[in-house]
Structure formats: structure tokens, C-alpha cells
N, C-alpha and C positions, 0 to 999 in steps of 0.2 A: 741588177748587174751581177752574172756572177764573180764570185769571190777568186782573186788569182793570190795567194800567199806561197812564201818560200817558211821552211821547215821553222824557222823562229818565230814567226811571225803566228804561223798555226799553232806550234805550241803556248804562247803568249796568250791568244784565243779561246784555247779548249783549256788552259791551266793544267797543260802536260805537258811535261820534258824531254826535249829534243828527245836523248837517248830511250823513254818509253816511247814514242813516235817510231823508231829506229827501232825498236825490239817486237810491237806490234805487226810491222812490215814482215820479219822475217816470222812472224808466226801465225803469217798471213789472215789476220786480224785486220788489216789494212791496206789500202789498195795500194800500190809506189805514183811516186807522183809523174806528171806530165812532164815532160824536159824541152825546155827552153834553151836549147846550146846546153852547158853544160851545168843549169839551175834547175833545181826541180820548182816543181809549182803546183800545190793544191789547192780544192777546191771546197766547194760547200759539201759532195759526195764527202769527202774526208772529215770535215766540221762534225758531219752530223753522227758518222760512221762513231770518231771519238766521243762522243755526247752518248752516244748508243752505250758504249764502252763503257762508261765512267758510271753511267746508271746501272747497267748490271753487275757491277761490281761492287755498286754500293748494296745492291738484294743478295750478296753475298755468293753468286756463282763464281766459279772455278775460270780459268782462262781457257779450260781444254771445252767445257760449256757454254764457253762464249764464244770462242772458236764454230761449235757446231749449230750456235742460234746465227750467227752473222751472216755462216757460209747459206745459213736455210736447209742445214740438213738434221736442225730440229724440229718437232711439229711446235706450231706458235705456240699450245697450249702448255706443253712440256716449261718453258720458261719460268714463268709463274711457278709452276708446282717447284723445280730445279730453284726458286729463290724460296720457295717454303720450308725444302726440305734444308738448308744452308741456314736458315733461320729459326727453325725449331730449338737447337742445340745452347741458341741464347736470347733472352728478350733481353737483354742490354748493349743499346748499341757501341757501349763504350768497352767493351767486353776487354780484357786485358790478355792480353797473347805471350806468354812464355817459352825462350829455348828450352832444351833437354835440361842445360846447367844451371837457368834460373830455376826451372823447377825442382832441381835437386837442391840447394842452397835453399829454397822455399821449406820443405817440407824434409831439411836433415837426413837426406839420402845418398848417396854416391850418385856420382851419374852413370857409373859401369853397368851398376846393379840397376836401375830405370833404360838405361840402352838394352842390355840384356832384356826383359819384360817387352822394349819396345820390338824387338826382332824376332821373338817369341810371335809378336800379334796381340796381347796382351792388355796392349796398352796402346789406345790409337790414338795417335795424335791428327791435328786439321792441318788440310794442307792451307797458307797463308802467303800470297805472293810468289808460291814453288817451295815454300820452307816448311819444316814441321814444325810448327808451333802445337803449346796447351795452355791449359787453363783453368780456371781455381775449381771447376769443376774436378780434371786430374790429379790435382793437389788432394781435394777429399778422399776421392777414390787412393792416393797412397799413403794416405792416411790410417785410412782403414786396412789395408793392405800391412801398414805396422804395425797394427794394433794387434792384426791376428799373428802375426811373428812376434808380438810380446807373450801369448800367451804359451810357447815353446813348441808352434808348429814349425819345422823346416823349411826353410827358404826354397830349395827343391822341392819339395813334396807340396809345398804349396803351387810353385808354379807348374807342377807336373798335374794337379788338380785344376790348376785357372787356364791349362791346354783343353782339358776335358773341356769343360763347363763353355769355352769359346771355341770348339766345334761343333758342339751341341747347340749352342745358340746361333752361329752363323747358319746352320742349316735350317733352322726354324725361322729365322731371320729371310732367307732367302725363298722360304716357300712361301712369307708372309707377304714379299715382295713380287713373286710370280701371282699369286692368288688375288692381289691389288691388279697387278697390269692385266691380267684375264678377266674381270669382272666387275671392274672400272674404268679403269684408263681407256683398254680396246674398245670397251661398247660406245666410251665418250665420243672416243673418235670418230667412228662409226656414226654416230647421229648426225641431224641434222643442224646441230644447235652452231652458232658461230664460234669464232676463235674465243672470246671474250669471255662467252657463254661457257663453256669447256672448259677454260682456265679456270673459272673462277668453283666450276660444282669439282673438277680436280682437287683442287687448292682444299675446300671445302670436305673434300673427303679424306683428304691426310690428315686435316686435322683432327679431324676426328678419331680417324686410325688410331692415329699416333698413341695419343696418350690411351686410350681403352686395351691398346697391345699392351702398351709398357705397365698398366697395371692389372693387366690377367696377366701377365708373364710372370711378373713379380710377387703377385698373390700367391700363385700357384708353384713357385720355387719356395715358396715361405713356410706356405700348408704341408709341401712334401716332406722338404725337409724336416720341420718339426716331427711331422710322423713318423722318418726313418728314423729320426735318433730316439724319439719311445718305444719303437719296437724295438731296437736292438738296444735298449736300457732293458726291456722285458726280457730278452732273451739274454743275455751278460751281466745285467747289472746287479752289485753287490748290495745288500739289505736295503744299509746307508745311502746308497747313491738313489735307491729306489724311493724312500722317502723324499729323501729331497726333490725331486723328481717329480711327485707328486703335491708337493709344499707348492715349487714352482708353476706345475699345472695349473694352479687356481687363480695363478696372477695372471691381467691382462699382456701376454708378452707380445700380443699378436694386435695391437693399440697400434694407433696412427705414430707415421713414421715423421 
């Protein structure tokens, strides 16, 4: 028999609240219900539509990503990869979410000066429910961020350095992303393999990416850098500093992180 429920009754059901019922509709997330005179009335279409909902939110997609898998103007396989990629940033699913303010109060910062950084681009925060939230990972990162302003680098000069450094990477970033979708993702689709099938050698090749990027990216920011700053110790650098220099040379600086 199917199911005829008015708006309490379904939320009571799916263990969602009237007003998320009510905000899903208007973000058409959900379909409006059938009217009975002047009752609405949903049905199992709606039951499952929310169940849909509540699972992909637990794989950590976005609403505007859930919006474009509902409506079916995602490809199915996309999903999965779209909870991979939401998932990579934490294996704790208890992961702790901070405002701007906590995190300044956390880590003994202004929060002028972290707004600032955040408007920059600098510093990105996740989107969580529509809000920016961060997390102890961001914490480290301005941590380190003080550590180099203790050593009497300028707070401008530094941010005017972490502009470079996050143009240079979004662009690297984005061809690493074009060069996945052209030589992955499209040939996937393209096959004959099912939805299932798809998702899951997707899935299976982000992971992969993922981390073999983030450590030749990081390898190779490490290596250059160190190189640029002994050339230009050979070329500037005073006796003194050039010994030292060399003292340092012979230690592991370049040891796991």
C-alpha cells in the first residue's frame, strides 16, 4: 500500500526536520507534495528521495552535488568518485569543524589577519552545511605560517609570496585535473563497462593520483628549493655562512617528514 504522510509524519520517518524537508523543496532537492484540499501528502517517491539524501551526505558531497546526482544531470559514476574526492581530505569520520573565530582562538591569531589570508585564497576553508568551516589540519598549516613570522619574515611579504606559490599551484593543480578527466574519467565513460564498474576503477584511480601527486609535488618543491637557496649561498654568501652551509649539507635535512 503506498505510503500517504503529511510533512510530520515524513519527517518523523526519515529523521529529518520539518524545516530541512521545507529547504530541500525549495532547492529542489525534493519533489512538493500532492494536495489534498489544503494538506500536502507524501509518499514513498519522497521516503526514498530523503534516504537518498541523507546517504550522500553522509559520503560527504556538497548539496549543489547532490542537487546534480538527484536531478540525473550527473553521470552515476561521477558520485562515488564526488564522495572520494570529499573523503580524501579526512579518514576520521569524527573530523572536528571550526569557525573562522574558533580557529583563531585555537591557534592565537586574530581573526582579521586569518580572514584576510582567507580572501587572499590562501587559506581554504570546507564548505559544511553552506558555512566555512576548518580543521586541525588548518590549525597546522597556521602554525607553520607563525613559525615563519617568528623568524622576522614580513607578514606582507609573506603573503605576497603564498599569492605566487597558490597561483602556481592552482594552475598545476588544474592541468592535473584536465589530464585525469581526458585520460580517465572520458575513456571510462566511453566503455562499455557498467555504472558500478566505472565508479569503482574511477574511485580507484584517484586514489591512486591522489597521493603519488601530492608527493612528487612536494618532493620536488623541496629538492628545488633547497637547490635555489645553495646556489644563491654560492653566489652571496659570506665565508661564515658558506661553512655552515656546508656543515648543514651533510645532515639528513631532506629525512622523512
Amino acid at each position: 500500500m503506498a505510503l500517504e504522510l503529511r510533512v510530520e509524519e515524513l519527517a518523523e520517518r526519515t529523521a529529518t526536520s520539518v524545516d530541512t524537508i521545507r529547504f530541500y523543496q525549495k532547492r529542489r532537492l525534493l519533489d512538493p507534495p500532492d494536495k489534498v484540499g489544503r494538506i500536502g501528502i507524501y509518499g514513498d517517491t519522497h521516503v526514498e528521495r530523503l534516504e537518498r539524501i541523507r546517504d550522500l551526505r553522509r559520503h560527504g558531497l556538497t548539496l549543489a552535488l547532490i542537487e546534480r546526482v538527484v536531478l540525473g544531470e550527473l553521470d552515476a559514476a561521477d558520485a562515488p568518485l564526488a564522495a572520494a574526492v570529499a573523503a580524501a581530505e579526512s579518514t576520521d569520520g569524527d573530523e572536528e569543524f571550526l569557525t573562522i573565530d574558533e580557529l583563531a582562538t585555537r591557534v592565537g591569531v586574530p581573526a582579521e589577519m586569518l580572514a584576510t589570508v582567507v580572501d587572499a585564497q590562501l587559506l581554504v576553508p570546507r564548505r559544511i552545511d553552506g558555512q566555512d568551516r576548518f580543521t586541525a589540519a588548518d590549525a597546522e598549516i597556521i602554525r607553520g605560517a607563525t613559525a615563519l613570522l617568528g623568524t622576522g619574515l614580513p607578514f606582507d611579504a609573506l603573503l605576497d609570496l603564498a599569492r605566487a606559490h597558490d597561483a602556481a599551484t592552482r594552475a598545476t593543480v588544474e592541468h592535473a585535473v584536465q589530464l585525469f578527466d581526458a585520460h580517465i574519467r572520458e575513456p571510462l565513460r566511453a566503455s562499455a563497462l557498467d555504472d558500478a564498474a566505472r565508479a569503482e576503477r574511477l574511485v580507484e584511480s584517484f586514489r591512486v593520483m591522489l597521493p603519488a601527486v601530492t608527493s612528487l609535488v612536494a618532493h620536488h618543491f623541496r629538492r628545488v628549493l633547497l637547490d635555489s637557496a645553495q646556489a644563491h649561498l654560492d653566489r652571496v654568501g659570506e665565508q661564515a655562512e658558506l661553512a655552515a652551509a656546508r656543515i648543514e649539507g651533510t645532515r639528513r635535512i631532506e629525512g622523512p617528514r
